[in-house]
N, CA, C and O atoms as a Tinker XYZ file with bonds, in Angstrom:
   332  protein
     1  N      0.828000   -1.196000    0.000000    73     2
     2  CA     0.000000    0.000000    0.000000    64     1     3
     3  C      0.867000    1.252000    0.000000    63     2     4     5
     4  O      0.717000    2.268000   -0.679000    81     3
     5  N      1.693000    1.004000    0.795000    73     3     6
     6  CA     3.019000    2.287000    0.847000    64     5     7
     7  C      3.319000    2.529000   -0.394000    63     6     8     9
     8  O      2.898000    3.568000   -0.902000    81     7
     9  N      4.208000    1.507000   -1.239000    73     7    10
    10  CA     4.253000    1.647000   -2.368000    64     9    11
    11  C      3.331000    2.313000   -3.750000    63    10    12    13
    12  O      3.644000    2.949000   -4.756000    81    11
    13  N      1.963000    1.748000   -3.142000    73    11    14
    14  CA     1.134000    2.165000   -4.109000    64    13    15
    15  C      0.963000    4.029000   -3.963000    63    14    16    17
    16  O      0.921000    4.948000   -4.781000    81    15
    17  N      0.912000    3.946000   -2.753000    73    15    18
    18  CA     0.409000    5.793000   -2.415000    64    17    19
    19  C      1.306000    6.589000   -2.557000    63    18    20    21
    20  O      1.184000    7.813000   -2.514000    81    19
    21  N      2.740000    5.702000   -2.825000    73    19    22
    22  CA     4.089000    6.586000   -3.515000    64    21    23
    23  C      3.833000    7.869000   -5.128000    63    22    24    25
    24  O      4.231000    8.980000   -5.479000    81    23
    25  N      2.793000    6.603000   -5.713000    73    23    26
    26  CA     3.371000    7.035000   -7.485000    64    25    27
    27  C      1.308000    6.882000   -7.327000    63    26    28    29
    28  O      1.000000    5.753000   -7.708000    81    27
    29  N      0.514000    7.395000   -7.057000    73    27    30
    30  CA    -0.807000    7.530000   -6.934000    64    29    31
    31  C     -1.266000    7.711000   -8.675000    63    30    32    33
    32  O     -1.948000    6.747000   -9.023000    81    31
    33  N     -1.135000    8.276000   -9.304000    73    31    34
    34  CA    -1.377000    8.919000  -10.821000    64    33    35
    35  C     -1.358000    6.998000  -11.828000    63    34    36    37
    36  O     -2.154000    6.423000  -12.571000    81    35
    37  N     -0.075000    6.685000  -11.287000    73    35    38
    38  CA    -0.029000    5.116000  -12.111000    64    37    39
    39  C     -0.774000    3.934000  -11.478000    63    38    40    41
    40  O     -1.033000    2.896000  -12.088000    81    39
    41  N     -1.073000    4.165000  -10.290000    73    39    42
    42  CA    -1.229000    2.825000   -9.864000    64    41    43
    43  C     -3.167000    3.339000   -9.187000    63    42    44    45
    44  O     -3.910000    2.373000   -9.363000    81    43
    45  N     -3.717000    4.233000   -8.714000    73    43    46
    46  CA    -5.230000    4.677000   -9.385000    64    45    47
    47  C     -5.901000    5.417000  -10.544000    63    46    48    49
    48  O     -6.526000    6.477000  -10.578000    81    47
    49  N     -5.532000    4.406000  -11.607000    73    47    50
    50  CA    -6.267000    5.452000  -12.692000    64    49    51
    51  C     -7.717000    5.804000  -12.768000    63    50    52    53
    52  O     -8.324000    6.659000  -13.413000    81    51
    53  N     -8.013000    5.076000  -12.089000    73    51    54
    54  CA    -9.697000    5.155000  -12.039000    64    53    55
    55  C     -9.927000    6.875000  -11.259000    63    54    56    57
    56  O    -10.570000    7.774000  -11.800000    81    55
    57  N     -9.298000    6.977000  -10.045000    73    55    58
    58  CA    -9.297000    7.675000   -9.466000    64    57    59
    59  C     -8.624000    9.502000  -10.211000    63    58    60    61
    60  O     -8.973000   10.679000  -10.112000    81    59
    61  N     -7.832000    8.937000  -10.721000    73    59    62
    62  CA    -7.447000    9.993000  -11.849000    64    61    63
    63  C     -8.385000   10.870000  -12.886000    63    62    64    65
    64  O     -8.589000   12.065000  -13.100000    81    63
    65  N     -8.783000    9.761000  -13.346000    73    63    66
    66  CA    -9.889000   10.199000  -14.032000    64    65    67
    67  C    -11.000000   11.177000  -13.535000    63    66    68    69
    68  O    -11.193000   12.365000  -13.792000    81    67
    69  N    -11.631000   10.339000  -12.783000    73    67    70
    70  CA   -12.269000   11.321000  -11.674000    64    69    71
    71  C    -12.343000   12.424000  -10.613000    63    70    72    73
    72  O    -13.336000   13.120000  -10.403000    81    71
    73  N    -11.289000   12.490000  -10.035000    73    71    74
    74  CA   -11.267000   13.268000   -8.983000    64    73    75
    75  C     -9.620000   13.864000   -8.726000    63    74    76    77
    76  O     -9.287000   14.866000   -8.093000    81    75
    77  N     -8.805000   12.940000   -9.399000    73    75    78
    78  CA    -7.509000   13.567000   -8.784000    64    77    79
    79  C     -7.201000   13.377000   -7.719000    63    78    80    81
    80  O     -7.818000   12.591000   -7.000000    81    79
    81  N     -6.279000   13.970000   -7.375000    73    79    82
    82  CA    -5.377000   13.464000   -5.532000    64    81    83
    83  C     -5.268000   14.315000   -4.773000    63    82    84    85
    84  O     -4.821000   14.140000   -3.639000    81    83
    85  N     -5.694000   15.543000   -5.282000    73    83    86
    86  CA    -5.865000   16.924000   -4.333000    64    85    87
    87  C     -5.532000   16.214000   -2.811000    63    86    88    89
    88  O     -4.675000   16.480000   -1.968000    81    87
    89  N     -6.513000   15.283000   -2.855000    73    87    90
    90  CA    -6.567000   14.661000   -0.924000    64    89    91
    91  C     -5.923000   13.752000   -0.992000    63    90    92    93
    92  O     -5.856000   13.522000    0.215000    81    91
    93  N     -5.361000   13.002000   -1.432000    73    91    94
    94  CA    -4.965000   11.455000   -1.604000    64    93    95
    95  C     -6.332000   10.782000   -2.343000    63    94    96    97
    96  O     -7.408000   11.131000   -2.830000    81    95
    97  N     -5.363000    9.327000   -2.030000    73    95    98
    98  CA    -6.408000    8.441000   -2.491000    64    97    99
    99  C     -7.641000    7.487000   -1.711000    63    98   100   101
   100  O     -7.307000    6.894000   -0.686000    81    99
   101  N     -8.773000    7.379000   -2.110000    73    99   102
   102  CA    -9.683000    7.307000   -1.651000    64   101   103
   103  C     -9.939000    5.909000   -1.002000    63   102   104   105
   104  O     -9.982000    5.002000   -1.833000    81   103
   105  N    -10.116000    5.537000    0.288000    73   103   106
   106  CA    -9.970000    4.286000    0.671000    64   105   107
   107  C    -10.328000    3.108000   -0.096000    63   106   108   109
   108  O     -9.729000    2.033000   -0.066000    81   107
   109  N    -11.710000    3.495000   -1.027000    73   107   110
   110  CA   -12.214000    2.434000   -1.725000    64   109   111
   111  C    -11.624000    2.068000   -3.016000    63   110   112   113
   112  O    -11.924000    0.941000   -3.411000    81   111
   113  N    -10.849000    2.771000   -3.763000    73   111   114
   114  CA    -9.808000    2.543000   -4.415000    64   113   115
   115  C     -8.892000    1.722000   -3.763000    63   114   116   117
   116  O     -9.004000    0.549000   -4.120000    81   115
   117  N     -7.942000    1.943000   -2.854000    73   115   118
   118  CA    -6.790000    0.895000   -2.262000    64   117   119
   119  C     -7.499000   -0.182000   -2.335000    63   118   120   121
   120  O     -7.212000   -1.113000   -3.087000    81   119
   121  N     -8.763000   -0.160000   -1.355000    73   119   122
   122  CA    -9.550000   -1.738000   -1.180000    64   121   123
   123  C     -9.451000   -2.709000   -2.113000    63   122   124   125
   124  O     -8.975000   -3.843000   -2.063000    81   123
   125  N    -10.252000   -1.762000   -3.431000    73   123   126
   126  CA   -10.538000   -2.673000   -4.495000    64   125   127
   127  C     -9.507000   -3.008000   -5.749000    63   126   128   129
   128  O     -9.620000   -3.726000   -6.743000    81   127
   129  N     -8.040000   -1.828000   -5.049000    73   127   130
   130  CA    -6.584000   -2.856000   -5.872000    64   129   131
   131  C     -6.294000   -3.857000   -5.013000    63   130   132   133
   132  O     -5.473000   -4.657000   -5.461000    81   131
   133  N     -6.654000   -4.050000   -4.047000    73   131   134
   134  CA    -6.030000   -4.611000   -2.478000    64   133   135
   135  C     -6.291000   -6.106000   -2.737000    63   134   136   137
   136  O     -5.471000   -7.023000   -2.696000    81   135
   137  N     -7.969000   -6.174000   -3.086000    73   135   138
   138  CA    -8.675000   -6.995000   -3.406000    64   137   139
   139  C     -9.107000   -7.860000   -1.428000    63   138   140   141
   140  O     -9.392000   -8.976000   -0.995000    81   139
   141  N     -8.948000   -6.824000   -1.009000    73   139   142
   142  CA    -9.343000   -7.527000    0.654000    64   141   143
   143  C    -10.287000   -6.598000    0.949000    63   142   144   145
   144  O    -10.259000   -5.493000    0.407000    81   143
   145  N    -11.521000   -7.049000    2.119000    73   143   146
   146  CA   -12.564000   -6.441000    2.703000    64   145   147
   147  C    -11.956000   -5.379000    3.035000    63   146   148   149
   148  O    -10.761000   -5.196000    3.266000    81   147
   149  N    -13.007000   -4.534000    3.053000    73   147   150
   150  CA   -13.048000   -3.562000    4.056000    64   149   151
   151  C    -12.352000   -2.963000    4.942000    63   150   152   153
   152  O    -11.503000   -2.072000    4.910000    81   151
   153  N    -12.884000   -3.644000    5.823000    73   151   154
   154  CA   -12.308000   -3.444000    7.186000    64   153   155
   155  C    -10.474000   -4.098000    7.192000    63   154   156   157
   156  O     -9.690000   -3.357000    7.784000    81   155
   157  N    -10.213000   -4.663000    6.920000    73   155   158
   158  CA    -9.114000   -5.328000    6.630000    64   157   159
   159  C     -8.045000   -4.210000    6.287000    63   158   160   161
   160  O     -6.951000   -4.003000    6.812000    81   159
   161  N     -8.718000   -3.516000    5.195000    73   159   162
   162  CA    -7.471000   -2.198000    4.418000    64   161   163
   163  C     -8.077000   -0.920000    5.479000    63   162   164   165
   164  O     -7.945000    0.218000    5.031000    81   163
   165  N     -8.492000   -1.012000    6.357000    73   163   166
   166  CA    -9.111000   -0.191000    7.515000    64   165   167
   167  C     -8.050000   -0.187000    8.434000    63   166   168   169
   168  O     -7.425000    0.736000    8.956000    81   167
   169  N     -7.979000   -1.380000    8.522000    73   167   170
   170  CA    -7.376000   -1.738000    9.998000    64   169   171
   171  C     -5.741000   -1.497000    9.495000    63   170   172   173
   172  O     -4.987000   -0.698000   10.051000    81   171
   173  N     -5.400000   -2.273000    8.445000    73   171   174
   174  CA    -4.011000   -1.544000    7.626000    64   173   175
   175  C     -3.974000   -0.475000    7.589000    63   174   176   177
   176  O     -2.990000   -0.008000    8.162000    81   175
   177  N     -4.793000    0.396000    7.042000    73   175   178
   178  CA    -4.269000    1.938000    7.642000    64   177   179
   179  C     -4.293000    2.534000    8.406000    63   178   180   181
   180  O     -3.649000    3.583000    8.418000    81   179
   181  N     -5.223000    2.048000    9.625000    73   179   182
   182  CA    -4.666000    2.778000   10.788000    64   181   183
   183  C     -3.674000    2.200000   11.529000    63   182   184   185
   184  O     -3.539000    2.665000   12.661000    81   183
   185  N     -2.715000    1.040000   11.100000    73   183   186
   186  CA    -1.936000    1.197000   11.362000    64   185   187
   187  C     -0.798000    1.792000   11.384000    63   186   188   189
   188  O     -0.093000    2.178000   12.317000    81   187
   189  N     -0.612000    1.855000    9.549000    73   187   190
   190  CA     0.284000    2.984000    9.125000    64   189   191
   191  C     -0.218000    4.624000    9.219000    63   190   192   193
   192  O      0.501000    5.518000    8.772000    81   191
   193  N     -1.071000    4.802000    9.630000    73   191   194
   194  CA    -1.197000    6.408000   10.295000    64   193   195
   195  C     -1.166000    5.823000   11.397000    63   194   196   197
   196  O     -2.309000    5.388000   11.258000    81   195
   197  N     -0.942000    5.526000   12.127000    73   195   198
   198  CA    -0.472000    5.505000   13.881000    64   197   199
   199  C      1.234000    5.414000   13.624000    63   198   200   201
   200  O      2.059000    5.943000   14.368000    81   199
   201  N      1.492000    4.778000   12.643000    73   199   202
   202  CA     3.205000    5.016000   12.752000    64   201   203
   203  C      3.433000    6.061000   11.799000    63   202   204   205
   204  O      4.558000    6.136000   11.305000    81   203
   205  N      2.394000    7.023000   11.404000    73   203   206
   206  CA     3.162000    7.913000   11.106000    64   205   207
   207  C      3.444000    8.133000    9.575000    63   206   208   209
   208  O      3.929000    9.162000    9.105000    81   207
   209  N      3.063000    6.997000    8.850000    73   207   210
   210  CA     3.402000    7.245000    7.256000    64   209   211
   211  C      2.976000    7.269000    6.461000    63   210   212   213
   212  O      3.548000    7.113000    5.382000    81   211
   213  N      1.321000    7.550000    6.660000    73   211   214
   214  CA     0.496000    7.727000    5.962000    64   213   215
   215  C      0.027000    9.191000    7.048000    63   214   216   217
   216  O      0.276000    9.403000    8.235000    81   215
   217  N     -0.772000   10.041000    5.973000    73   215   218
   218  CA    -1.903000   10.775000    6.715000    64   217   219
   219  C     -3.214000   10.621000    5.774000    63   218   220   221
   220  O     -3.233000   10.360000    4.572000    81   219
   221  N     -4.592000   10.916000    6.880000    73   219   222
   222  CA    -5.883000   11.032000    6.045000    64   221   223
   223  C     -6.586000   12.572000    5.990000    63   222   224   225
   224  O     -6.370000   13.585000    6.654000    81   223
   225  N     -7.285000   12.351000    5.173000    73   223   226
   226  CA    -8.391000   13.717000    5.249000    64   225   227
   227  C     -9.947000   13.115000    4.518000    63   226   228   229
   228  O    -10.256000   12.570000    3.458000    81   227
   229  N    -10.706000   13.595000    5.822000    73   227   230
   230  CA   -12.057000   13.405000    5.375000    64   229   231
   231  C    -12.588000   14.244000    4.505000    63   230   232   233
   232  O    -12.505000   15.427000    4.835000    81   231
   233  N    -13.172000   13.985000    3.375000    73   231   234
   234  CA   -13.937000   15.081000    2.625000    64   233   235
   235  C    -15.630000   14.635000    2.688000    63   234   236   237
   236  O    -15.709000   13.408000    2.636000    81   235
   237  N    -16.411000   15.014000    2.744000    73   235   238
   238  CA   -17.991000   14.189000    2.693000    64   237   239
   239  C    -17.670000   13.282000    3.212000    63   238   240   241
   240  O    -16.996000   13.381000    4.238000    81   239
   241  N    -17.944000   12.351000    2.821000    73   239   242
   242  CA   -17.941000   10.749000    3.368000    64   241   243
   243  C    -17.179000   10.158000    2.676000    63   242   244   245
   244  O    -17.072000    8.931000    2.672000    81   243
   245  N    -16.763000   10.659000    2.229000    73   243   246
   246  CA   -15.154000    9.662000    2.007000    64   245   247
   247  C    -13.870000   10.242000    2.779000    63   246   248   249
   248  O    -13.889000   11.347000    3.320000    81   247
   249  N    -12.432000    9.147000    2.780000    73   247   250
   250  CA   -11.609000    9.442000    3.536000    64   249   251
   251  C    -10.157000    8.820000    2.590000    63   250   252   253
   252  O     -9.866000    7.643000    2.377000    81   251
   253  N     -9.514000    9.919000    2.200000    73   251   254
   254  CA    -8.543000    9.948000    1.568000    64   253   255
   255  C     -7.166000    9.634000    2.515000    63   254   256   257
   256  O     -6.896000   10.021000    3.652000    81   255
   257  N     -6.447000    8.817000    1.623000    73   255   258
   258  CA    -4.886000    8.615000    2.099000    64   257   259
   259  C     -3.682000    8.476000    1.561000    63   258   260   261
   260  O     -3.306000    7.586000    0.798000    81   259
   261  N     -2.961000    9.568000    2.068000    73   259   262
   262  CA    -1.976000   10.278000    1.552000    64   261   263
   263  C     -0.067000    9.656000    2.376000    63   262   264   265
   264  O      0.107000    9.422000    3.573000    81   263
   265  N      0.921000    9.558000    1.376000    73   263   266
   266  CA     1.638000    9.056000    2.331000    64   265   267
   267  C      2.437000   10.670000    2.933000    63   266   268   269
   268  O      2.274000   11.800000    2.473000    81   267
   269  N      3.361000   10.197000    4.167000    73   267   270
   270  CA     3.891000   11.282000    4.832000    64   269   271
   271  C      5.096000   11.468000    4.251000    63   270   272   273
   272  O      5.472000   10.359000    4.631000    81   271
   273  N      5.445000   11.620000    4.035000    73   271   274
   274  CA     6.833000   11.725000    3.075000    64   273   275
   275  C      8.004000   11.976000    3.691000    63   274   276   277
   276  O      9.059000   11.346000    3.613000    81   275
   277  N      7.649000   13.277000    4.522000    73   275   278
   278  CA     8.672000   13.481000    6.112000    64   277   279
   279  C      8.840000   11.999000    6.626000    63   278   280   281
   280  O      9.891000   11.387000    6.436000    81   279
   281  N      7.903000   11.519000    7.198000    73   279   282
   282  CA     8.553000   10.548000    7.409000    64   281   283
   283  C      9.311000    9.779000    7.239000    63   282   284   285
   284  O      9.969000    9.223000    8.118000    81   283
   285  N      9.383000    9.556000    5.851000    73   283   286
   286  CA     9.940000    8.662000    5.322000    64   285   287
   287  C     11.363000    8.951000    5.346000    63   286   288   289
   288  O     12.192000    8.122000    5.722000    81   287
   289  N     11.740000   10.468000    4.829000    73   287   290
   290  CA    12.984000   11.161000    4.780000    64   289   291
   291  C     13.867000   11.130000    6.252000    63   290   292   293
   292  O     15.075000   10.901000    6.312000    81   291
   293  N     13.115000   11.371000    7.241000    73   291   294
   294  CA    13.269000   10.985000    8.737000    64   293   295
   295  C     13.913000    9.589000    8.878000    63   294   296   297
   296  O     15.095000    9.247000    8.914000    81   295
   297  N     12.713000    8.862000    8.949000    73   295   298
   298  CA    13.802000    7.209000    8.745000    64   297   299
   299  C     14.917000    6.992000    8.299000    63   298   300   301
   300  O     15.882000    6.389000    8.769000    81   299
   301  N     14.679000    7.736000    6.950000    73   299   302
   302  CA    16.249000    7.125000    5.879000    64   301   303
   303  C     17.730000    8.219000    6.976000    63   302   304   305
   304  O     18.848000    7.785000    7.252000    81   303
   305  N     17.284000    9.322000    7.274000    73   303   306
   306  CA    18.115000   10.050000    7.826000    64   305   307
   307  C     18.822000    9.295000    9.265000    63   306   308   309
   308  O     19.921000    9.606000    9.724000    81   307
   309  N     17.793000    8.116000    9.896000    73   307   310
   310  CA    17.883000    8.152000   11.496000    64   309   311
   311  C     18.978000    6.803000   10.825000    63   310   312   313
   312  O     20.116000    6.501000   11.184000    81   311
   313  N     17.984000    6.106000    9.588000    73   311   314
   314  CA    19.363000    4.805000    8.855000    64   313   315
   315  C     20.341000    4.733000    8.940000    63   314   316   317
   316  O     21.097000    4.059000    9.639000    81   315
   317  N     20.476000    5.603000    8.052000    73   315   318
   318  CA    22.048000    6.501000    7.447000    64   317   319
   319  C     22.790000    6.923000    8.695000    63   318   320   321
   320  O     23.970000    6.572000    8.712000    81   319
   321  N     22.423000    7.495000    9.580000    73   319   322
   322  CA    23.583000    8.057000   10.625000    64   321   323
   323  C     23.527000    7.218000   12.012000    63   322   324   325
   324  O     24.129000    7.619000   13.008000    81   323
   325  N     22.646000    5.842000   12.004000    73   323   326
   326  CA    23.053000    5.026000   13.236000    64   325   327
   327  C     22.984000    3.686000   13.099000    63   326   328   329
   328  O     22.913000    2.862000   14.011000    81   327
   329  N     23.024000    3.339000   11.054000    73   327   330
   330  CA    23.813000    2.152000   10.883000    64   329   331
   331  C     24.632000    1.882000   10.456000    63   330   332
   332  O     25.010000    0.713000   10.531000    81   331
């Protein structure tokens, strides 16, 4: 999923088409590349927004997800200078 929310434009075209990424991408998109329930790519992302490397934003009733990017740059930085 990390991967996917890296390069968003190639890997939701559906979502492209439609709406764009202004917010990220829309949970029901991941789901249905995911090909797992619901709740399942639910519970996967709040894991990765509890650590931090994803963020969401509600718009209406949907809930977009975006990766953190800081973060990511953070990690590679904490890598690099204490391995």
């Amino acid at each position: 999923m990390l991967e996917w929310l890296k390069e968003p434009e190639i890997n939701f075209p559906d979502q492209l088409q439609h709406a764009g990424f202004e917010h990220g991408v829309c949970v029901g998109q991941i789901q249905a590349k995911a090909g797992l329930t619901q709740s399942t790519v639910s519970e996967y992302l709040s894991i990765l927004q509890r650590a931090g490397f994803i963020e969401s934003k509600r718009v209406g009733q949907w809930t977009y997800y975006k990766r953190n990017e800081g973060a990511f740059e953070a990690l590679s930085n904490l890598i690099q200078s204490n391995l």
